[in-house]
C-alpha positions in Angstrom: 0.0 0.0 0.0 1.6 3.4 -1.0 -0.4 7.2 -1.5 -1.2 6.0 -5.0 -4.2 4.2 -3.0 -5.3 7.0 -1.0 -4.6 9.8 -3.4 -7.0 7.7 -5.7 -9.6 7.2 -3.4 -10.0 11.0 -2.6 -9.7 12.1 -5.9 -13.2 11.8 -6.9 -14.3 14.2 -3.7 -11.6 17.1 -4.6 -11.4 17.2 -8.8 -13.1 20.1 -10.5 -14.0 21.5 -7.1 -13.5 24.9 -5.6 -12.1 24.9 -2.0 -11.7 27.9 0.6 -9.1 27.2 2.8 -9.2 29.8 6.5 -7.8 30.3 9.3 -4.1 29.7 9.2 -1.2 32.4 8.2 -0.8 32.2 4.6 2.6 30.4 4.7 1.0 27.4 6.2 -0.5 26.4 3.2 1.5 25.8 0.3 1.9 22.2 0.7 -2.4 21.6 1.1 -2.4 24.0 -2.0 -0.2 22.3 -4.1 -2.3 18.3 -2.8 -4.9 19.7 -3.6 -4.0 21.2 -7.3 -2.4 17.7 -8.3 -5.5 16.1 -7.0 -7.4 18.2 -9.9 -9.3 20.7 -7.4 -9.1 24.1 -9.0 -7.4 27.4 -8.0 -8.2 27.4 -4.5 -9.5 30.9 -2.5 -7.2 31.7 1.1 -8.4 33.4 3.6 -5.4 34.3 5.6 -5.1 35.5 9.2 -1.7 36.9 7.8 1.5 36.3 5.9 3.2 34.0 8.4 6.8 33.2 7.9 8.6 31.1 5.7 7.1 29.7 1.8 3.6 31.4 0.9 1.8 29.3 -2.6 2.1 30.8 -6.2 -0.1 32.8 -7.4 -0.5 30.6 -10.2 -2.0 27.6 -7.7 -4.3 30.4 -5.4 -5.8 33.1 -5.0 -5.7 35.2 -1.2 -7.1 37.9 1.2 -5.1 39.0 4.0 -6.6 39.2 7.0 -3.2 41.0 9.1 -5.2 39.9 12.4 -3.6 40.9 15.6 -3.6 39.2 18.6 -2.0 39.2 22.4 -1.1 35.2 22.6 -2.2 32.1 20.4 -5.3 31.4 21.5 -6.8 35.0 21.5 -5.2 34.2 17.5 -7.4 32.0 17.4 -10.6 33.6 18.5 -10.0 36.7 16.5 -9.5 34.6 13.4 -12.9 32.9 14.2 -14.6 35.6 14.7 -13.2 37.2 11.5 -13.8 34.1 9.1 -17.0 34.7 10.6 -18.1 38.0 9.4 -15.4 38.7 7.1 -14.8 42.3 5.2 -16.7 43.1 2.2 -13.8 43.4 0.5 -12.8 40.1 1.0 -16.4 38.9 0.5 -16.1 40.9 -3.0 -13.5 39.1 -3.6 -14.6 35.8 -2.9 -18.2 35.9 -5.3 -15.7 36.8 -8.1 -13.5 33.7 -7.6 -16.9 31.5 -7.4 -19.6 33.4 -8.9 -21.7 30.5 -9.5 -21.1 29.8 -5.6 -20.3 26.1 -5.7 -17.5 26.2 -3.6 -17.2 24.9 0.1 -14.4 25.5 2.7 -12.3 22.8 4.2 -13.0 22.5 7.7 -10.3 23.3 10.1 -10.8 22.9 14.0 -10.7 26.3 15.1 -13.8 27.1 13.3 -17.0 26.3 14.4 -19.1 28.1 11.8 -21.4 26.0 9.6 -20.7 28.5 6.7 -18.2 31.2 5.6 -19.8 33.8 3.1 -22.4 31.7 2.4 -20.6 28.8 1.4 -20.9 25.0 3.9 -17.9 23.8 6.2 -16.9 21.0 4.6 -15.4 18.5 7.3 -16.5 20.6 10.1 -15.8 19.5 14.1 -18.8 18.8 16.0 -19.3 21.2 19.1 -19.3 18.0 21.1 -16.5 16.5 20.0 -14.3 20.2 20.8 -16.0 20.4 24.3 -14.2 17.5 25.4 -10.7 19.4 24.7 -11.7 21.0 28.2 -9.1 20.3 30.6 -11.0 19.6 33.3 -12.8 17.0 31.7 -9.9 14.9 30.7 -9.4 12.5 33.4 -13.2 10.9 33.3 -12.0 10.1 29.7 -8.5 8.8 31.1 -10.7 6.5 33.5 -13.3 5.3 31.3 -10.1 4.1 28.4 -8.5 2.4 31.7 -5.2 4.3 31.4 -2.9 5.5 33.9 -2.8 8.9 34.9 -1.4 11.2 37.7 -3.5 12.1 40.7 -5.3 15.1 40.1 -8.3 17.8 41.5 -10.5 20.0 39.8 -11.4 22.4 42.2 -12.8 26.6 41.7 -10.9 29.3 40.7 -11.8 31.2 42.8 -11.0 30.2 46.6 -8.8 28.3 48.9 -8.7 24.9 47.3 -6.2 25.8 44.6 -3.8 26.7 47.5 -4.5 23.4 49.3 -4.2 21.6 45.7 -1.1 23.0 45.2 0.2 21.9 48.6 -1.4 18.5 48.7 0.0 17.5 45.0 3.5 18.4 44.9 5.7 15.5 44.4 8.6 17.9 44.8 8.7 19.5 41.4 5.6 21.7 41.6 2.3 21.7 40.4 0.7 21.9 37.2 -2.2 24.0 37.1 -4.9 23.9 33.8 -8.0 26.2 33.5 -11.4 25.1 31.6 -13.1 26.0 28.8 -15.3 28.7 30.2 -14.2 31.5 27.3 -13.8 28.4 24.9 -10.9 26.7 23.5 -7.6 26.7 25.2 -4.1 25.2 24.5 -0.9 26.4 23.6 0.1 26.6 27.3 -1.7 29.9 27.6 -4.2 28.8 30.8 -1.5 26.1 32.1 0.5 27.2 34.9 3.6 25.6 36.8 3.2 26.6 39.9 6.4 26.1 43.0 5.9 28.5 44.8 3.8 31.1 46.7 4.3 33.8 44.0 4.0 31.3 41.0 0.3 30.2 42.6 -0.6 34.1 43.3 -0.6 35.1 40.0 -2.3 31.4 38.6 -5.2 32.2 41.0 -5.2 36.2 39.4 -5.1 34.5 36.3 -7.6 31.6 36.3 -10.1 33.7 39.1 -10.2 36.0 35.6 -10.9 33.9 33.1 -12.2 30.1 34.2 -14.6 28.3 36.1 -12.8 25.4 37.7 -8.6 24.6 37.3 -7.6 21.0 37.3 -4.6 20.6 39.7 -1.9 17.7 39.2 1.7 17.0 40.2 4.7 18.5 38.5 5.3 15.6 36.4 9.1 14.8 35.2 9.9 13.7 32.1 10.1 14.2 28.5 6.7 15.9 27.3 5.3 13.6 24.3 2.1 12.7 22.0 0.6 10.0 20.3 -2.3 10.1 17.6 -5.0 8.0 17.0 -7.8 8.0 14.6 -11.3 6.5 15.0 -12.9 5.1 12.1 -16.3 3.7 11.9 -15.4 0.3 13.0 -12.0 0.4 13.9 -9.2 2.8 15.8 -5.5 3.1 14.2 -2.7 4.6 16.0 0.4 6.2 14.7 3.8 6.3 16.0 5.0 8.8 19.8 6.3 12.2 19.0 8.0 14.9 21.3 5.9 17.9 22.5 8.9 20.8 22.5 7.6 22.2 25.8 10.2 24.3 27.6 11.0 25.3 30.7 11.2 29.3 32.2 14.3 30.5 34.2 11.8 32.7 35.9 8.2 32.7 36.2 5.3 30.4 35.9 4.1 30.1 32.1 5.6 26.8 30.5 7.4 27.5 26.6 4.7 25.7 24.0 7.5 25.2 21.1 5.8 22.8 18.7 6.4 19.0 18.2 9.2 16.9 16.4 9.5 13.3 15.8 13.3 12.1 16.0 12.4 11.1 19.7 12.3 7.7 20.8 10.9 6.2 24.3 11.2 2.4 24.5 9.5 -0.2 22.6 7.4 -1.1 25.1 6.6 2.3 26.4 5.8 3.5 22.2 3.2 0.1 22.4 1.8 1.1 25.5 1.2 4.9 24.2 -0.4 3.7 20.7 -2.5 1.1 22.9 -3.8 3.9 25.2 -4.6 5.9 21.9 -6.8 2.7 20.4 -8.6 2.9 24.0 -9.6 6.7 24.0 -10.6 6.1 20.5 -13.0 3.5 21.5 -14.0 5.6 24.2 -14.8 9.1 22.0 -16.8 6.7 19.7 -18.8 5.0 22.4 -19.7 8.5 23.7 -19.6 11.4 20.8 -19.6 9.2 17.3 -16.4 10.6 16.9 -14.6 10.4 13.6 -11.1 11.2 12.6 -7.7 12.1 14.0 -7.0 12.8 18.0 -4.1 13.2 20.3 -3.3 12.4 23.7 -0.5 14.7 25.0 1.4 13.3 28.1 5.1 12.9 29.7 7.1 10.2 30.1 7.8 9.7 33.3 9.5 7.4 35.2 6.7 5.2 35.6 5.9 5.7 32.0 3.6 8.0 30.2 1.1 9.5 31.7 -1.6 11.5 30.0 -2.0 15.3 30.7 -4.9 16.4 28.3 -6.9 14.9 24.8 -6.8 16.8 22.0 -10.0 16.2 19.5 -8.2 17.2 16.1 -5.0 16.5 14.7 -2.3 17.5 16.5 1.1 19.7 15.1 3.0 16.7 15.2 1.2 15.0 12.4 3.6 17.1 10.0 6.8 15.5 11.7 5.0 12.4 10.9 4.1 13.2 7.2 7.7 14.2 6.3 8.3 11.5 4.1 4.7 10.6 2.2 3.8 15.1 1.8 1.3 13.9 -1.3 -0.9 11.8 1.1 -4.2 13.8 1.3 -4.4 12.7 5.2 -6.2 16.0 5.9 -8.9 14.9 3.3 -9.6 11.6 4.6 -10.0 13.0 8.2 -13.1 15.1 6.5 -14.4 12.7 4.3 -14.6 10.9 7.2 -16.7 13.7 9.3 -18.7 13.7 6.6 -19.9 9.8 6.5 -18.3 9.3 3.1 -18.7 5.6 2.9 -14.8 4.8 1.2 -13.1 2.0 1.3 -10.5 3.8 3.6 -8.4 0.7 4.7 -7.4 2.0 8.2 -5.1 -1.2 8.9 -2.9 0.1 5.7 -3.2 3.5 6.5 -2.3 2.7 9.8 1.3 0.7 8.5 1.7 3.1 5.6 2.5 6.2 8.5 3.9 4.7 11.1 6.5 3.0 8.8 7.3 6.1 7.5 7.2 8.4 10.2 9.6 5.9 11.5 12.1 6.1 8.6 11.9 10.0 7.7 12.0 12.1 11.0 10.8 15.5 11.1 9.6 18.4 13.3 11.4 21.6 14.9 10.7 24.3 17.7 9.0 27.6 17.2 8.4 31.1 19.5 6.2 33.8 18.9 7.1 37.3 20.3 5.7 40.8 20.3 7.9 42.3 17.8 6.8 43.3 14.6 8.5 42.0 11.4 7.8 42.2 8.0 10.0 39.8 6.5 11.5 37.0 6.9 15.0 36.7 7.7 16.8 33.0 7.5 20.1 31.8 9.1 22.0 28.7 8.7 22.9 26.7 11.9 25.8 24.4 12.6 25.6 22.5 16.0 28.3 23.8 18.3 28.5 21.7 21.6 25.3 22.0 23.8 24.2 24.9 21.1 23.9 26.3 17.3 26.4 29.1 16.2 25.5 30.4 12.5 27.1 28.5 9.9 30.7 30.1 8.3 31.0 30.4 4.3 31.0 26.9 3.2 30.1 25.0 6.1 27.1 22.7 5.6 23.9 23.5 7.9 22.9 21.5 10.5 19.6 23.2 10.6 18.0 26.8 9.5 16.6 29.3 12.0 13.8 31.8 10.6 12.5 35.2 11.9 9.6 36.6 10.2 5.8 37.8 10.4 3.8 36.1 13.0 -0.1 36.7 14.5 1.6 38.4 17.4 4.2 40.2 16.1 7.2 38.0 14.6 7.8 34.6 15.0 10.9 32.0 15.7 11.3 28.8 13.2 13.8 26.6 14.3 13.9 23.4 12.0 17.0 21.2 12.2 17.7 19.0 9.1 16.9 15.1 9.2 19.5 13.8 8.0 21.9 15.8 10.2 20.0 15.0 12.9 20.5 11.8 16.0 17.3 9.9 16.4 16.4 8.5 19.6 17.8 11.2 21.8 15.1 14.4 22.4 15.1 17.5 20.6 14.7 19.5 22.9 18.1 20.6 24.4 19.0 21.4 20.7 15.8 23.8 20.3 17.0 25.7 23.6 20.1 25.9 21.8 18.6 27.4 18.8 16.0 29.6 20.5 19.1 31.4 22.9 20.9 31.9 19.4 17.7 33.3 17.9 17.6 36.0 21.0 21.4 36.6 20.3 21.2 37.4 17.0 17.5 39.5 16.9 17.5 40.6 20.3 13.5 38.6 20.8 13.5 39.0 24.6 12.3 35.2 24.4 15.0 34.9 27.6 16.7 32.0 29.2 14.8 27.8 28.9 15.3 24.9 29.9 14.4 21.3 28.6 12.9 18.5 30.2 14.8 15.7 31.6 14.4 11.8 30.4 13.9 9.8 33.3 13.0 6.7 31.3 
């Protein structure tokens, strides 16, 4: 079984069609643009939240509105993109009925959008409230319980009162506590309402913080380890599992607010500790099915502790590791299937191949990086090449060969940080992250980002 199969089997749903694709910076998309054109779909319309940094598509393969959205941290991104894709500006609406006058074209759904429409076109592939309500933190563990996986003791207690306080005594195995705020102003991740609390100033300002903006705050040991994933995907009669990735979550030299730095895949636990993880994602599947009908690509984020992994929240979407995993198979229309199946298309979809075809893969091409947003505005981006220069990067002299590139361009909240090391210059097995602090202290050298001094996780497995 190869992409030939799959890229077959979609073609039907995506030749001749016109597709809106929202939401995402306009340099996330030129590998989905150029799927979709060799799949036959015609020039497809972007609504961007902004120009992003890095490749943007031809104009010869799409057509784009620029959005140049704003926004104070990722998920406030998010929510000001939803709410734009939701009434967007005449202008862009204009633009829009010109590209598809006769109105036949639908968007591809994308998770951050719960809309049923977008000027007046369906959601193609859209997430089902349900199915993102149970991305609330605080709802996690009955999930955990009902799959029969491990997990960390933990309370959910209020914001707003003494229990946190107690919680954050009662918990600590001696690194802390983790503290992670519901969904009461909707959708959070990112690291935004997560908190590591160690001391009485780290839990004053998480109480400030989550008395402000949430309902109830789960409350859980400090867990050590290396931060990880693993995807699943639940089809209508059975549940796949791909392969563990690393979760580049960093550790502050001051404060309380954990570093969210993206996802890589050269990582490896232990066999047994990778079977136990894609087990645990086969049990959640069955679990999401029994109680939502859900359909499509999930992740369990987690560390791996010394006991193993345990799981810290579920994410109902695809997660940003799944393009670590995709690096060697770029043409398989993956983000197609996972709406054809939303929609009940009844394909022969094969899930046991699919299943083999990515984790064999994902296993023999490696991918991934670390990424930081900051406040600063730029307009352009600006690349360096990186040579690995003992626990660090230094840039790379005339004719020296590049261990890996660091970017600095436009970003939703001013500029952001791309730090992608190159695969084949790169040990697997070992974690990425001391390499990405590396990169990231370089990148606040050379720009001056204010992005200041990290840490990484330590294995303990």
């Amino acid at each position: 079984m190869d992409t030939k199969y799959y890229r077959d089997l979609i073609r039907p749903l995506v030749e001749g069609r016109k597709f809106i694709l929202a939401g995402a910076v306009l340099a996330g998309y030129p590998t989905l643009v150029k799927q979709l054109r060799s799949l036959g779909a015609a020039r497809p319309f972007i609504v961007a939240s902004g120009r992003g940094t890095g490749e943007v598509p031809s104009g010869e393969d799409a057509e784009w509105a620029i959005l140049d959205l704003t926004a104070s941290d990722v998920i406030e991104n998010i929510r000001v993109t939803a709410t734009a894709l939701a009434d967007l500006p005449p202008d862009v609406e204009v633009a829009i009925d010109a590209w598809d006058p006769e109105g036949s074209a639908v968007m591809l759904g994308q998770p951050f959008y719960m809309g049923a429409h977008i000027s007046g076109r369906p959601v193609w592939g859209r997430r089902r409230p349900e199915w993102e309500a149970l991305e609330d933190k605080v709802r996690a563990d009955a999930v955990w319980d009902a799959a029969g996986i491990p997990r960390a003791p933990s309370e959910v207690v209020a914001a707003a009162g003494d229990e946190l306080r107690s919680g954050y005594h009662s918990l600590d195995r001696g690194l802390g506590t983790a503290w992670a705020g519901d969904a009461k102003e909707g959708f959070n991740g990112g690291a935004v309402y997560l908190r590591w609390v160690r001391n009485d100033a780290d839990a004053d300002e998480a109480r400030a913080f989550f008395g402000e903006h949430c309902d109830r705050v789960r409350v859980m040991p400090f867990l050590e380890g290396i931060p990880c994933s693993i995807h699943g995907m639940v089809f209508p009669d059975v549940v796949i599992a791909f392969r563990p990735c690393e979760m580049i979550v960093l550790r502050p030299g001051v404060g309380n607010k954990l570093h969210y730095g993206g996802a890589a895949t050269f990582w490896d636990p232990p066999d047994a500790d990778r079977e136990m993880m894609r087990d645990a994602a086969r049990a959640v599947g069955d679990v999401l099915r029994e109680w939502v009908d859900y359909r499509g690509a999930f992740t369990i984020d987690g560390v791996m502790t010394d006991d193993g992994f345990r799981p810290t929240e579920l994410n109902t979407r695809a997660g940003v590791a799944i393009g670590g995993m995709l690096a060697g198979i770029r043409d398989l229309p993956l983000g197609m299937i996972q709406r054809a199946l939303i929609e009940g298309e009844p394909l022969d979809y094969r899930p046991r191949e699919l299943e083999r075809l990515i984790v064999d893969s994902a296993d023999r091409h490696r991918g991934g990086g670390a990424l930081a947003t900051v406040d600063r505005l730029q307009a352009e981006t600006d690349t360096r090449h990186l040579v690995a220069d003992g626990d660090g990067y230094r840039e790379a002299r005339e004719g020296e060969e590049a261990d890996a590139t660091l970017q600095f361009g436009p970003g939703g909240l001013g500029g952001f940080v791309l730090f992608r090391p190159r695969p084949e210059r790169t040990p697997v097995g070992p974690s990425l992250a001391p390499r990405a602090v590396g990169a990231l202290r370089l990148a606040d050298e050379i720009w001056n980002l204010g992005i200041g001094p990290l840490a990484a996780a330590r294995s303990v497995r």
